[in-house]
TORMI-909458 format. One record per residue (C-alpha): residue number from 1; residue in three letters; x, y, z. Coordinates in Angstrom, 3 decimals. Layout:
<recs>
> pos / code / xx / yy / zz
> NUM / ALA / X / Y / Z
...
</recs>
This chain:
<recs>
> pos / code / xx / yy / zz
> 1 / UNK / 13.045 / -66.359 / 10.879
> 2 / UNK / 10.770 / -64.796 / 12.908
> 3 / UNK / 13.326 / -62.303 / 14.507
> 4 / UNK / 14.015 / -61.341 / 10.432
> 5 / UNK / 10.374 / -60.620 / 10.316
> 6 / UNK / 10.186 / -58.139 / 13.102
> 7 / UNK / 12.828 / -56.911 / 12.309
> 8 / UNK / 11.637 / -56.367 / 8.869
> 9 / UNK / 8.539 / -54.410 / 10.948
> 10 / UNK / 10.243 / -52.174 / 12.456
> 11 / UNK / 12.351 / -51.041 / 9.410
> 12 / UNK / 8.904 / -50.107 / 7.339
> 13 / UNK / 7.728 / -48.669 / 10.658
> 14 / UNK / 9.958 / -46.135 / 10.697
> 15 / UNK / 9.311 / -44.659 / 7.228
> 16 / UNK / 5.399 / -45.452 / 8.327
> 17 / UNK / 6.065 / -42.819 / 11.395
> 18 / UNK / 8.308 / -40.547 / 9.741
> 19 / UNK / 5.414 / -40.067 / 6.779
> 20 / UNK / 2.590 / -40.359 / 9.330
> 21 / UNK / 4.439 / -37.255 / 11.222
> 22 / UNK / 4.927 / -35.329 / 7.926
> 23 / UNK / 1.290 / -35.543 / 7.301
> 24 / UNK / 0.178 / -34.054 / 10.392
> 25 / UNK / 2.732 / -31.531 / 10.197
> 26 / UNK / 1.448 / -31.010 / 6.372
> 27 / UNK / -2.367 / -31.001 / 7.617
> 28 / UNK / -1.061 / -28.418 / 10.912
> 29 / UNK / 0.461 / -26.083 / 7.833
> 30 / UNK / -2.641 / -25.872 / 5.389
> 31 / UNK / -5.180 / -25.177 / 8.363
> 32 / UNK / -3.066 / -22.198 / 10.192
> 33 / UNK / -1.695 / -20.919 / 6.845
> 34 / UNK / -4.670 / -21.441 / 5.029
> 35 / UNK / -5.350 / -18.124 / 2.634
> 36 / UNK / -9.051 / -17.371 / 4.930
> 37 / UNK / -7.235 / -17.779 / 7.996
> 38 / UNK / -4.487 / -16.116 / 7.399
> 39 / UNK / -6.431 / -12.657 / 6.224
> 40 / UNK / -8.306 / -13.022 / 9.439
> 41 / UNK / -5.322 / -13.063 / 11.467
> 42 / UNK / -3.962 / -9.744 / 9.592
> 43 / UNK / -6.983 / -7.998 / 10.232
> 44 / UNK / -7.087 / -8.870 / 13.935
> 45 / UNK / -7.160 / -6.127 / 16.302
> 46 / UNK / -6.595 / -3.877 / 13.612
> 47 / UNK / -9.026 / -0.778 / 14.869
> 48 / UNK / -6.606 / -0.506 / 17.945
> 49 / UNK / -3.214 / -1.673 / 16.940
> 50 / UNK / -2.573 / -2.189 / 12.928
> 51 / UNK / 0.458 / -4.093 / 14.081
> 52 / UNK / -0.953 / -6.984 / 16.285
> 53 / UNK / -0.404 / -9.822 / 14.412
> 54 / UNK / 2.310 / -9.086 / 12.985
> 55 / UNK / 4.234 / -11.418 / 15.374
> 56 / UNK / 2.181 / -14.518 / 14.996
> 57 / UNK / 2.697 / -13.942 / 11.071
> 58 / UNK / 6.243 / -13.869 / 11.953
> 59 / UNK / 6.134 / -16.895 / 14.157
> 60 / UNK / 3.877 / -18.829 / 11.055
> 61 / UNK / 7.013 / -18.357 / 8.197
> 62 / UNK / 8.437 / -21.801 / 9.035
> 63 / UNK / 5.371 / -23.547 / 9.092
> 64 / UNK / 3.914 / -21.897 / 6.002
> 65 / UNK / 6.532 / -22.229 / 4.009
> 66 / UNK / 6.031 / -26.002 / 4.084
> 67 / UNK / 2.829 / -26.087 / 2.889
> 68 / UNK / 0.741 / -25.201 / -0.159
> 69 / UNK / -0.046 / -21.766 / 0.958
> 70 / UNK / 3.218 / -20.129 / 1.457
> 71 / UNK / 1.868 / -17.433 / -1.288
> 72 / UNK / -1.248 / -16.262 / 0.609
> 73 / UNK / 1.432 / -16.198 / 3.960
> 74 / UNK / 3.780 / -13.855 / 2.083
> 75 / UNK / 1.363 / -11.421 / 0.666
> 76 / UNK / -0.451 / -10.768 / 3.995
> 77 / UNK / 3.106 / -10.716 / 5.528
> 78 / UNK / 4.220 / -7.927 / 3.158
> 79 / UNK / 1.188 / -5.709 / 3.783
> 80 / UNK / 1.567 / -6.171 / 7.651
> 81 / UNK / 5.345 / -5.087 / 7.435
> 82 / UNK / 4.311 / -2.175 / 5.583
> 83 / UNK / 1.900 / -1.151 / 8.315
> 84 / UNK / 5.267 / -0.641 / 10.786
> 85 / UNK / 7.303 / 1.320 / 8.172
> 86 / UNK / 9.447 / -2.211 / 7.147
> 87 / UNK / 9.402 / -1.460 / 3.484
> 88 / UNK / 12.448 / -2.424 / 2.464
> 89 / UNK / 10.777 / -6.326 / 3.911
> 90 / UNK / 7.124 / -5.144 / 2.576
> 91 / UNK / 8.971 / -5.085 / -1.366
> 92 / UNK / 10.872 / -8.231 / -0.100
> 93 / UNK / 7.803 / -10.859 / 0.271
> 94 / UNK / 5.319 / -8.823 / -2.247
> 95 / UNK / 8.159 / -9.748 / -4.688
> 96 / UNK / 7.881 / -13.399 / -3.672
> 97 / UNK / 4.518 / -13.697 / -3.399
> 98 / UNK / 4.331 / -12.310 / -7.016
> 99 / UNK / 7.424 / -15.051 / -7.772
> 100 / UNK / 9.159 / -11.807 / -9.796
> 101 / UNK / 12.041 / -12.659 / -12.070
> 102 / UNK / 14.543 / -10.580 / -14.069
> 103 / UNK / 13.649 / -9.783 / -17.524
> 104 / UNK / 15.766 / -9.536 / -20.488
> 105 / UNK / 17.266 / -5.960 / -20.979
> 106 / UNK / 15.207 / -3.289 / -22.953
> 107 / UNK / 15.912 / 0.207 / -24.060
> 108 / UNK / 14.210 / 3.398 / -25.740
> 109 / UNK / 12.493 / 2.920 / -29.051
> 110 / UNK / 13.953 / 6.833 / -29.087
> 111 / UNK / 15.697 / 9.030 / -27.195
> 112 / UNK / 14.134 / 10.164 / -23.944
> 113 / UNK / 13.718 / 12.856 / -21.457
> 114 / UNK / 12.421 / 13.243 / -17.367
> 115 / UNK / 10.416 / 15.203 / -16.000
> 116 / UNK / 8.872 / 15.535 / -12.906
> 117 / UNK / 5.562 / 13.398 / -12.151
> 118 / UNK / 4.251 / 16.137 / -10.701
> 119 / UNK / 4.732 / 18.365 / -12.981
> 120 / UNK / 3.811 / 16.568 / -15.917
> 121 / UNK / 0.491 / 15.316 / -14.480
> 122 / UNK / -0.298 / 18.586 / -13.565
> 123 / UNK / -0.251 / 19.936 / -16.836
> 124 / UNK / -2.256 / 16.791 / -18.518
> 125 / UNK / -4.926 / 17.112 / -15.761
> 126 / UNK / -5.924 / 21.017 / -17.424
> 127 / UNK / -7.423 / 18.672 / -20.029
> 128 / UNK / -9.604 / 16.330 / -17.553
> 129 / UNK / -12.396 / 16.594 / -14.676
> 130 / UNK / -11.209 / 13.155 / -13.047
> 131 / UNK / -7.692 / 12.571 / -12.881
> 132 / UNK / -6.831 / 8.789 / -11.562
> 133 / UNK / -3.577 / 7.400 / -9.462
> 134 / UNK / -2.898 / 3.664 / -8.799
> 135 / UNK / -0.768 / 2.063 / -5.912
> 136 / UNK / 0.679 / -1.283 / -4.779
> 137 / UNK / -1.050 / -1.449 / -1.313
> 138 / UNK / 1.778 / -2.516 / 0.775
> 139 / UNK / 4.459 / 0.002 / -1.254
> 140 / UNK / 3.970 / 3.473 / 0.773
> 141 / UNK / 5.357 / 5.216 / -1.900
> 142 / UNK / 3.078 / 4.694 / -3.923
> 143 / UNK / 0.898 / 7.562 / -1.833
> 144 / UNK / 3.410 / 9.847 / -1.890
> 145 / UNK / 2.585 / 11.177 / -5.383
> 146 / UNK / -1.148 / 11.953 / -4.837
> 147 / UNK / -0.285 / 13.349 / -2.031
> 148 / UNK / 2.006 / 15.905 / -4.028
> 149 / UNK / -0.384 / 16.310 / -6.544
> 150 / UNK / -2.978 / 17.536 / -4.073
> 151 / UNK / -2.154 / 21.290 / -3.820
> 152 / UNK / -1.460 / 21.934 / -7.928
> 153 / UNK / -4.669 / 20.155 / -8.680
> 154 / UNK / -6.656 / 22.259 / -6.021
> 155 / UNK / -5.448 / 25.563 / -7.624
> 156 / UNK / -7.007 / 23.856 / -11.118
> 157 / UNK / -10.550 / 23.588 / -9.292
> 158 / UNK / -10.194 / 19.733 / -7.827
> 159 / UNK / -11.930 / 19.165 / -4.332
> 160 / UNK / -12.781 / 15.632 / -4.129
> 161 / UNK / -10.906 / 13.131 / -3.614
> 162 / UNK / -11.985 / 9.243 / -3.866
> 163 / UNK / -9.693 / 6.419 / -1.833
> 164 / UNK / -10.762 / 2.851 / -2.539
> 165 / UNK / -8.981 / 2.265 / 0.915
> 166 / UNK / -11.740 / 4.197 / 2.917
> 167 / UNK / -15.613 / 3.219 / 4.810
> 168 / UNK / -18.557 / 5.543 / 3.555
> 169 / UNK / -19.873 / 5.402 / 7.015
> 170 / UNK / -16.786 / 7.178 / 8.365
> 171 / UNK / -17.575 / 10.732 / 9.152
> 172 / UNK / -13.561 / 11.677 / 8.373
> 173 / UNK / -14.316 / 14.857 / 6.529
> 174 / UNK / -16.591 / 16.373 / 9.368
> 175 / UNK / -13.939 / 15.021 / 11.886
> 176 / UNK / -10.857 / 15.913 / 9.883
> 177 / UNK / -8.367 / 13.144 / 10.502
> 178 / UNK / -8.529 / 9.362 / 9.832
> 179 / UNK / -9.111 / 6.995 / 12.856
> 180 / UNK / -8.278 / 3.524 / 12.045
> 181 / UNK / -12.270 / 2.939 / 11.480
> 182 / UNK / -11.763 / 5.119 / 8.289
> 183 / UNK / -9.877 / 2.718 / 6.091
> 184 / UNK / -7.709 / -0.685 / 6.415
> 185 / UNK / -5.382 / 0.613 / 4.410
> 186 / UNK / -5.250 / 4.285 / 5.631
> 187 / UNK / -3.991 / 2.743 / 9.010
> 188 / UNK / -0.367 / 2.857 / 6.959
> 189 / UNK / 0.971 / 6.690 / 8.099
> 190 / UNK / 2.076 / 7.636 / 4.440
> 191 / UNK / -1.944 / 7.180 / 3.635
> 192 / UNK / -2.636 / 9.062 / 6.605
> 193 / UNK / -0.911 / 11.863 / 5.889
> 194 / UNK / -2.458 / 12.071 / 2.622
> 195 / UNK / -5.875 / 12.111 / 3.957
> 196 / UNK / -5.105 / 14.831 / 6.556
> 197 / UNK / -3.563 / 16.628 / 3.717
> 198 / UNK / -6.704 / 16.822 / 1.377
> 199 / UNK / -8.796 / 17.719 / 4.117
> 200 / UNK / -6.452 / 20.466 / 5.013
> 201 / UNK / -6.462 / 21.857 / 1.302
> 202 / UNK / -10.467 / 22.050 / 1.110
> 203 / UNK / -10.680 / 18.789 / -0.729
> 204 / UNK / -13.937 / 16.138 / 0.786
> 205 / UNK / -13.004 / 12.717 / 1.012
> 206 / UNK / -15.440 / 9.742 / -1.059
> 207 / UNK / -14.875 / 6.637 / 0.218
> 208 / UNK / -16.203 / 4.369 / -3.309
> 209 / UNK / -15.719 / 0.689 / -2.176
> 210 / UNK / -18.490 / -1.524 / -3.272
> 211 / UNK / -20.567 / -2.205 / 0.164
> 212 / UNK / -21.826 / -5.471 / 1.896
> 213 / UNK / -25.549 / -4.858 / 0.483
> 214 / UNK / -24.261 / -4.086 / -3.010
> 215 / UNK / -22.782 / -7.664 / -3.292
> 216 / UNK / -26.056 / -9.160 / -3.658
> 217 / UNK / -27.812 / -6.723 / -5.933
> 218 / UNK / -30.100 / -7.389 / -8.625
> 219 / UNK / -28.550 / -4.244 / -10.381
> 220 / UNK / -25.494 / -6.677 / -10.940
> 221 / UNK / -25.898 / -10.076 / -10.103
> 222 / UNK / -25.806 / -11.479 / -13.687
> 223 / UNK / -22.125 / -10.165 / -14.127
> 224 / UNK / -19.062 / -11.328 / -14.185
> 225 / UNK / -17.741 / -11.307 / -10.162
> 226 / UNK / -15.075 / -9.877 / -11.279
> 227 / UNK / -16.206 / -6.829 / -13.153
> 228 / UNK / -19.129 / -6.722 / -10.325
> 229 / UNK / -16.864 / -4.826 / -7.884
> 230 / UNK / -15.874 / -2.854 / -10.396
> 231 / UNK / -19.133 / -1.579 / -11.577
> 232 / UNK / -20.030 / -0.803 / -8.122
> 233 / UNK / -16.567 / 1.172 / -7.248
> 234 / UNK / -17.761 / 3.298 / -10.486
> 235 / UNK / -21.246 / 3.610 / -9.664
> 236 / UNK / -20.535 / 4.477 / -6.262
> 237 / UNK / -18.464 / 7.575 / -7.350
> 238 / UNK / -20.594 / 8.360 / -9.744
> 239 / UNK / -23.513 / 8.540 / -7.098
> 240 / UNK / -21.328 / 10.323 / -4.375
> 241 / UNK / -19.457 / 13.051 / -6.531
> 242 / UNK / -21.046 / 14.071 / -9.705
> 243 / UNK / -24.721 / 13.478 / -8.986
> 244 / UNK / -24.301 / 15.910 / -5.887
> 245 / UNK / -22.090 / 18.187 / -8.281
> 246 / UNK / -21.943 / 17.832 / -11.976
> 247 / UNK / -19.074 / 20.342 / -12.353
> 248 / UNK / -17.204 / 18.608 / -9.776
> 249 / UNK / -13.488 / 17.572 / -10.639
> 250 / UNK / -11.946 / 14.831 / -9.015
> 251 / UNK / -8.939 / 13.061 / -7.983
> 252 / UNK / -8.953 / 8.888 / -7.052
> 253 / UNK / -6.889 / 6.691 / -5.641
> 254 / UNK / -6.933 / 3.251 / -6.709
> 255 / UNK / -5.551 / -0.235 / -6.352
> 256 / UNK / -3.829 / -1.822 / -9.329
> 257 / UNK / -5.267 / -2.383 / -12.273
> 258 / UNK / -8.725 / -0.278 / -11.321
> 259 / UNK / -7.717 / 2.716 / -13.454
> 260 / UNK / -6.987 / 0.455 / -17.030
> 261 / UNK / -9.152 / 2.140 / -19.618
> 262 / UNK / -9.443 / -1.107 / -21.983
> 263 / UNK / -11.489 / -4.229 / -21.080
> 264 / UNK / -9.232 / -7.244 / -20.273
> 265 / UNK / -11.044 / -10.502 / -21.013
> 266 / UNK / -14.242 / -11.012 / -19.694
> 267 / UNK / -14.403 / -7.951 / -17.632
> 268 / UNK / -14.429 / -4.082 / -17.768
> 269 / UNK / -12.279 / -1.882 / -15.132
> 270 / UNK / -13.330 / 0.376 / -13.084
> 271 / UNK / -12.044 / 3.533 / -15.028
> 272 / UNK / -14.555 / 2.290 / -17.973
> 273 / UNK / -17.467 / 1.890 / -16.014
> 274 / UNK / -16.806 / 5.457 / -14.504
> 275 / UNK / -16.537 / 7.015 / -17.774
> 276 / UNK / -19.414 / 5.386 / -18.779
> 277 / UNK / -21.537 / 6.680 / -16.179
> 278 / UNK / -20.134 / 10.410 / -16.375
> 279 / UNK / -19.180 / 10.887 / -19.713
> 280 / UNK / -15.494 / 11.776 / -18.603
> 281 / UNK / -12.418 / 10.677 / -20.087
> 282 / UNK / -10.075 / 10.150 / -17.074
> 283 / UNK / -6.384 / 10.972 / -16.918
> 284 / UNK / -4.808 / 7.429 / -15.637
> 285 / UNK / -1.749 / 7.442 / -14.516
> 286 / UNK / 0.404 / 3.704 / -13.710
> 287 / UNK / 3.084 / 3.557 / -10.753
> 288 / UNK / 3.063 / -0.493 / -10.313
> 289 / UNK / 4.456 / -1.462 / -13.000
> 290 / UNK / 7.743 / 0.816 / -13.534
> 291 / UNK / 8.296 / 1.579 / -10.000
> 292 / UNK / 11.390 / 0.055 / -7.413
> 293 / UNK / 11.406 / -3.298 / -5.866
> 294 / UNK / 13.228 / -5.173 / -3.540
> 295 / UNK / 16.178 / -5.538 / -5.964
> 296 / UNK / 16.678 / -3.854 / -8.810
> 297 / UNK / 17.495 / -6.762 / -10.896
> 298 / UNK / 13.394 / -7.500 / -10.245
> 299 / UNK / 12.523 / -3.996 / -11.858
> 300 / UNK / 11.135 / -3.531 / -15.208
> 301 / UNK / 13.819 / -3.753 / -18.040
> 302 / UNK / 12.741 / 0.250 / -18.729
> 303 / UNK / 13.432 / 0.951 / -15.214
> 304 / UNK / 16.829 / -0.338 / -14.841
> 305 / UNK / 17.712 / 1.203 / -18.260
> 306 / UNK / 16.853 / 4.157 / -16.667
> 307 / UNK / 18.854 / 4.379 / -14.281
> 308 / UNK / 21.762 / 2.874 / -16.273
> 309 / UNK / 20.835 / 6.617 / -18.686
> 310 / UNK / 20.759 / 8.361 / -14.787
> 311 / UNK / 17.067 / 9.285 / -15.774
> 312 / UNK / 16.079 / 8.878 / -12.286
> 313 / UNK / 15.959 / 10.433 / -9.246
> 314 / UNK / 14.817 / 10.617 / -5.956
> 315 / UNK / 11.419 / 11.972 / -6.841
> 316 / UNK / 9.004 / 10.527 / -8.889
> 317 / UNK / 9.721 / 10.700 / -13.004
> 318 / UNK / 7.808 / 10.719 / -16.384
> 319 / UNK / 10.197 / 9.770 / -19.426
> 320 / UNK / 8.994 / 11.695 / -22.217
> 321 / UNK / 9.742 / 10.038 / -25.835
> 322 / UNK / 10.726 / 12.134 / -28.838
> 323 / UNK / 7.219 / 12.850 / -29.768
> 324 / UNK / 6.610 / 13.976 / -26.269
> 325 / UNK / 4.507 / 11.027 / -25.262
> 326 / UNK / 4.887 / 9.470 / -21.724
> 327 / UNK / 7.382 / 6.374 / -22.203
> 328 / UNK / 4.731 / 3.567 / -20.818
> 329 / UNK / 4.841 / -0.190 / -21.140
> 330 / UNK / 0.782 / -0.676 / -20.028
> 331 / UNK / -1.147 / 1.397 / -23.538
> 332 / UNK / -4.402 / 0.339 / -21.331
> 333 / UNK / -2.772 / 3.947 / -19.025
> 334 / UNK / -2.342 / 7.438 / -20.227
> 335 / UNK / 0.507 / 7.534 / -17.773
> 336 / UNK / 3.585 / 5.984 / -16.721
> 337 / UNK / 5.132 / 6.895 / -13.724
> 338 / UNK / 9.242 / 5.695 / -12.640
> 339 / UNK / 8.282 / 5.754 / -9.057
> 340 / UNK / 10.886 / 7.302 / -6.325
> 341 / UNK / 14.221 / 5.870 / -5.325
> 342 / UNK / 14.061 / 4.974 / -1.407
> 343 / UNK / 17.480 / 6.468 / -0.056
> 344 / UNK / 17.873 / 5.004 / 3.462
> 345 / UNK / 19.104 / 6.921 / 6.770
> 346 / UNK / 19.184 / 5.464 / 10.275
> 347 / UNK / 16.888 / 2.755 / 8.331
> 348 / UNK / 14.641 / 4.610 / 7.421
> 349 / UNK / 13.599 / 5.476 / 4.165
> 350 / UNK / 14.457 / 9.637 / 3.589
> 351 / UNK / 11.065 / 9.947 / 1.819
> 352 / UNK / 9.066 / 9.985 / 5.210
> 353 / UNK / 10.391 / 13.343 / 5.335
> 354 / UNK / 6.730 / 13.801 / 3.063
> 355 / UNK / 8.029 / 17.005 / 1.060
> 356 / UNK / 8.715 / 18.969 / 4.385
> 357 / UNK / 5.659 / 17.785 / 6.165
> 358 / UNK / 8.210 / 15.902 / 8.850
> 359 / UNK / 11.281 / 16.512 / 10.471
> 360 / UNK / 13.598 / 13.571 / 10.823
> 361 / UNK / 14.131 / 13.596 / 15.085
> 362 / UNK / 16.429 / 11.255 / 17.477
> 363 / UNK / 14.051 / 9.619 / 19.681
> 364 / UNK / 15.538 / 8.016 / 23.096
> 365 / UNK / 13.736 / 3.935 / 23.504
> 366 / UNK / 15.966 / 2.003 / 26.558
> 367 / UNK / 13.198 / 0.016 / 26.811
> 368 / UNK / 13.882 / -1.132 / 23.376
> 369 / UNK / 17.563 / -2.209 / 23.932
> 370 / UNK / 17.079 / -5.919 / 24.351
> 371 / UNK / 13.077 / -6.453 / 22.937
> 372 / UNK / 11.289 / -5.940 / 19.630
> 373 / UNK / 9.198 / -2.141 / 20.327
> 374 / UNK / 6.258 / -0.482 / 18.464
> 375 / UNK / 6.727 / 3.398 / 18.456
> 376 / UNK / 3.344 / 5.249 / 17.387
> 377 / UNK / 3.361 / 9.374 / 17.485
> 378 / UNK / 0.154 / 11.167 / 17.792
> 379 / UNK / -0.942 / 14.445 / 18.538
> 380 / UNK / -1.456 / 15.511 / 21.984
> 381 / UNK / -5.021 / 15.706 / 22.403
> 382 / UNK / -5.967 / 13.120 / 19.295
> 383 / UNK / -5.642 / 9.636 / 21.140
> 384 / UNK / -7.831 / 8.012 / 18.096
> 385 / UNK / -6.210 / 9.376 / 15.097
> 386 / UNK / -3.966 / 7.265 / 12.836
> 387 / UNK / -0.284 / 7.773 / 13.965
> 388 / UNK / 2.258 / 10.233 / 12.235
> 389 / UNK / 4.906 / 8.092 / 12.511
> 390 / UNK / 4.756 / 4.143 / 13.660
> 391 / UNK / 8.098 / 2.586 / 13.487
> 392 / UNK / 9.450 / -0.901 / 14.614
> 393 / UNK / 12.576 / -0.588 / 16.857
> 394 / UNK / 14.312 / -3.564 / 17.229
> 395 / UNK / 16.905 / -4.256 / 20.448
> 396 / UNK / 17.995 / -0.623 / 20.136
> 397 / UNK / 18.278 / 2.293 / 22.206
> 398 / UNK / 17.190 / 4.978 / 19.895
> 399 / UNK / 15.151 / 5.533 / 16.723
> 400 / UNK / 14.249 / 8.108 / 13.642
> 401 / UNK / 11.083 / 9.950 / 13.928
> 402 / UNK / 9.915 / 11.646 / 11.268
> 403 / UNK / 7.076 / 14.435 / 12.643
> 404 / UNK / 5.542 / 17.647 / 11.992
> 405 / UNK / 7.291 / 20.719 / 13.456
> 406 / UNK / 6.026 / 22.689 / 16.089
> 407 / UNK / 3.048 / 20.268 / 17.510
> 408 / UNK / 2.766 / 18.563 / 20.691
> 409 / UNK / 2.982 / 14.869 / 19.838
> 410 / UNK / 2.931 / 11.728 / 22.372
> 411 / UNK / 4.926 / 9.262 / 21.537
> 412 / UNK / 3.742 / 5.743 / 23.238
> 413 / UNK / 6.689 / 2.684 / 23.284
> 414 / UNK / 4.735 / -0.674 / 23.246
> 415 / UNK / 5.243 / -4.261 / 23.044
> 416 / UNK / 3.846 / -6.680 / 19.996
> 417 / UNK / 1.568 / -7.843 / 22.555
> 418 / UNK / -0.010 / -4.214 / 22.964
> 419 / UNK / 1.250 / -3.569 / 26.286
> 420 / UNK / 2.257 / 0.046 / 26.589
> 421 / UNK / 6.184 / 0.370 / 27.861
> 422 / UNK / 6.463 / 3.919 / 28.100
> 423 / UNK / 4.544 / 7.274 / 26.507
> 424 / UNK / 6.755 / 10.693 / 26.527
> 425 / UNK / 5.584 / 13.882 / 25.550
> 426 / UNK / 7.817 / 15.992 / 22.707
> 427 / UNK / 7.367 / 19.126 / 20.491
> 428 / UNK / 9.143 / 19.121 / 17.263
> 429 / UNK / 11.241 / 22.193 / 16.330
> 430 / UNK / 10.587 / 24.933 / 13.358
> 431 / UNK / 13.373 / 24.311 / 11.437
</recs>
């Protein structure tokens, strides 16, 4: 009888362990993949190598996924990935994290036209003093059209531009290229390039973010937390453009849902507030909700009938309905924008080419063959600017560049851990 009973013991204890086990394991999960954790690890070492924790996120999938926070994992995951030019991945776990599904099919209420993004919004924006441009922050794309927009707007009289991305207490405009102090998010090349761009065309960079001190304010305490930020983002530009120059015309970059120009719930956007405080209608214009994602089963039902009408191309698109009206599903947006189509060569995506800004080069990395490399190009002589190109080569012997022509770069080979494998000097050819 009393061999039955421990016997008996030992059968429960085995269950006892096996759940005792899983609860540690459980407990391990939710502290290292807990969402505060897990933002401080992407941020880490960020002012000297964007990239730096990209490998412990890497190493973390297994455990996070077992836990409660798997979310939080794959949305800091996706914006890290889209630091190192991985965008294909960086659509990949945004899509997850946002638990996307495909939609039934829709078509045209009427028949439809494109036209160029560009184009279009340049025309609209002879009607407004602030023009306004949203992005997905881990979808580089998404940059590429203010970017074109830059040079048409200029000619119309714009010559500031506002990045929610960037610190006020960055002197970029006097310096004239982004360090990785100017802006989280303007560590990503693509936002880079953008910056460097309106500084080249005359334009002065506001950086609008609402500020540690503002948080607190008496101005706004009494508000929704929500709609706090957003007052402050509006107030700030208000303060910083148009109080310094009330003729000023001006071009932001946003986040999301920032630019909506009708109050959702218990909270007014950003655009509101602004046009509260200036008197300005703004031209908004949407790229996050009709633009690519990982598949294209996960795109908007107007997007995939798109292309199924070969609507689309390469380049940004506005569909224009039969009354001439941008085809939109968001009314709260003037705008809606059918965001590029990534082609792919050598793995990486054709659009770094930046409308001629870069030349697509062959780049020799043997010290790459049989290890996971970082590849960062900078100009000779600029050791603290933000990268023209930044690449991930993985166990192979040669990668795509895509630089300016005719500039001196150095291009530095390093390991996840930081340490530097090799730096070679190049010049890019005219074309």
């Amino acid at each position: 009888m009393s061999e039955v009973k421990v016997s008996l013991k030992r059968l429960w204890a085995v269950p006892l362990l096996t759940m005792a086990v899983s609860a540690l394991a459980q407990n391990e999960a939710d502290s290292q993949c807990e969402p505060s954790a897990l933002f401080r690890l992407a941020i880490q070492n960020y002012e000297t190598s964007v990239w730096f924790s990209l490998g412990r996120f890497r190493e973390l999938e297994e455990t996070c996924a077992s836990g409660s926070n798997f979310a939080s994992y794959q949305h800091g995951r996706a914006q890290l990935e889209s630091m190192v030019g991985n965008h294909a991945a960086a659509l990949s776990y945004m899509d997850s994290y946002l638990e996307l599904r495909p939609n039934p099919p829709q078509d045209f209420p009427s028949p439809v036209t494109s036209v160029p993004a560009v184009e279009y919004v340049t025309e609209r924006a002879l009607d407004h003093r602030v023009v306004m441009v949203n992005e997905r922050h881990h979808a580089s794309t998404d940059r590429l059209l203010t970017m074109e927009l830059l040079a048409p707007l200029a000619e119309q009289g714009f010559r500031y531009l506002a990045i929610e991305a960037g610190w006020n207490g960055d002197p970029v405009n006097s310096r004239g290229y982004p360090i990785s102090h100017t802006g989280y998010y303007v560590n990503e090349v693509v936002f880079a390039e953008l910056i460097r761009s309106a500084i080249a065309l005359g334009y002065r960079i506001i950086a609008y973010e609402r500020e540690d001190e503002q948080r607190n304010s008496i101005v706004t305490r009494e508000m929704n937390p929500r709609e706090h930020r957003e007052w402050w983002q509006a107030k700030n530009i208000a303060t910083r453009v148009f109080d310094v120059d009330s003729d000023a015309k001006l071009l932001v970059h946003v986040g999301y849902g920032h630019l909506w120009e009708r109050r959702a719930d218990a909270w007014a956007p950003m655009a509101i507030h602004l046009r509260q405080f200036t008197g300005l209608d703004p031209l908004t214009i949407d790229q996050t909700l009709l633009s690519e994602r990982s598949r294209p089963e996960l795109e908007h039902p107007l997007r995939i009938r798109a292309k199924e009408l070969g609507l689309l191309d390469e380049d940004a698109v506005v569909l224009l309905d039969s009354e001439g009206e941008s085809v939109r599903p968001d009314e709260d947006v003037d705008v809606g924008v059918f965001g590029v189509s990534t082609r792919y060569a050598n793995g990486r995506p054709v659009w770094m080419g930046m409308d001629g800004r870069r030349r697509a080069i062959d780049f020799d990395t043997p010290e790459c063959a049989a290890r996971n490399c970082m590849v960062e190009a900078r100009r000779a002589g600029f050791p603290d600017e933000v990268p023209f190109d930044r690449v991930e080569v993985v166990n192979a012997g040669r990668a795509t560049l895509y630089l300016p022509p005719d500039e001196d770069m150095v291009v530095d080979v390093m390991g996840l851990d930081q340490s530097v494998l090799a730096t070679r000097n190049l010049r890019v050819p005219e074309p």
